[in-house]
N, C-alpha and C positions, 0 to 999 in steps of 0.2 A: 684891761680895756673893756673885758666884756662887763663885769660885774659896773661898770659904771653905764654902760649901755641900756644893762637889764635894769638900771636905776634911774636914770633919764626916761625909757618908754615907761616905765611902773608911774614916775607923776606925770608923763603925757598920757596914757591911758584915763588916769584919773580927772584929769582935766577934761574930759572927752575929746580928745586930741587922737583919736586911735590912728587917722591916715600919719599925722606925723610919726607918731613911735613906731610905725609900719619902714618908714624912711630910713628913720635913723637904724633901726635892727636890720633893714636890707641892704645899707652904705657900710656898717661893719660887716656884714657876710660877705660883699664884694671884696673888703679890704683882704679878709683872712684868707679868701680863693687866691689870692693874686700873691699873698706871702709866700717867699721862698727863705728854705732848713738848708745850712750847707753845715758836713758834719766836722765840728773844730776840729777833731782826731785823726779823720779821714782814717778809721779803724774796719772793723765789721761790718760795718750800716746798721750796726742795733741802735745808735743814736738817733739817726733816721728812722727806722722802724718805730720807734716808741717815739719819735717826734710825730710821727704820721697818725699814728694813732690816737694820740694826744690832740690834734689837732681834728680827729673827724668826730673823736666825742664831741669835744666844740660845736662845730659844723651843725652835731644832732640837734644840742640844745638849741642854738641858733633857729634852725629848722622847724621844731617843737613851737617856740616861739611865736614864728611865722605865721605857721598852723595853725595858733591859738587866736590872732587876730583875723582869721579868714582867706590869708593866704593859701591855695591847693595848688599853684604850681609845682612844689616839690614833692606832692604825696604819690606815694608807689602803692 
C-alpha cells in the first residue's frame, strides 16, 4: 500500500497538487495507527516484536514524508 501512496503523491506533487498528496500520505498514516498485529503462533512475541518494529520504520518514512511537504507537527 505504501509504495503506491508514495506513487500517487509523487504525480500529485508534480501536478502542483502538494495540499492533496499531503491528504492522501496523512489518510494512509491514519490507517497504519489504527492497524492491529495479532501473533498467528501465539509463541514468544518475537512476531510481534519485529511486526512492531517493522511497522514504525514505516511510520518514519511516512513521517519523513510529511516533513518534506511542510508538515512540523510530528517533528521532535
Amino acid at each position: 500500500d505504501w509504495a503506491g501512496v508514495q506513487a500517487a503523491a509523487g504525480q500529485l506533487i508534480e501536478a502542483g497538487k502538494a495540499d492533496e498528496a499531503h491528504a492522501v500520505i496523512d489518510k494512509f498514516h491514519a490507517q497504519l495507527a489504527q492497524t492491529k498485529v495479532l501473533d498467528p503462533a501465539c509463541g514468544t512475541g518475537n512476531f510481534l516484536y519485529v511486526a512492531m518494529a517493522r511497522m514504525k520504520e514505516l511510520e518514519g518514512e511516512v513521517l519523513e514524508l510529511l516533513e518534506e511537504l511542510g508538515d512540523e507537527r510530528y517533528l521532535a
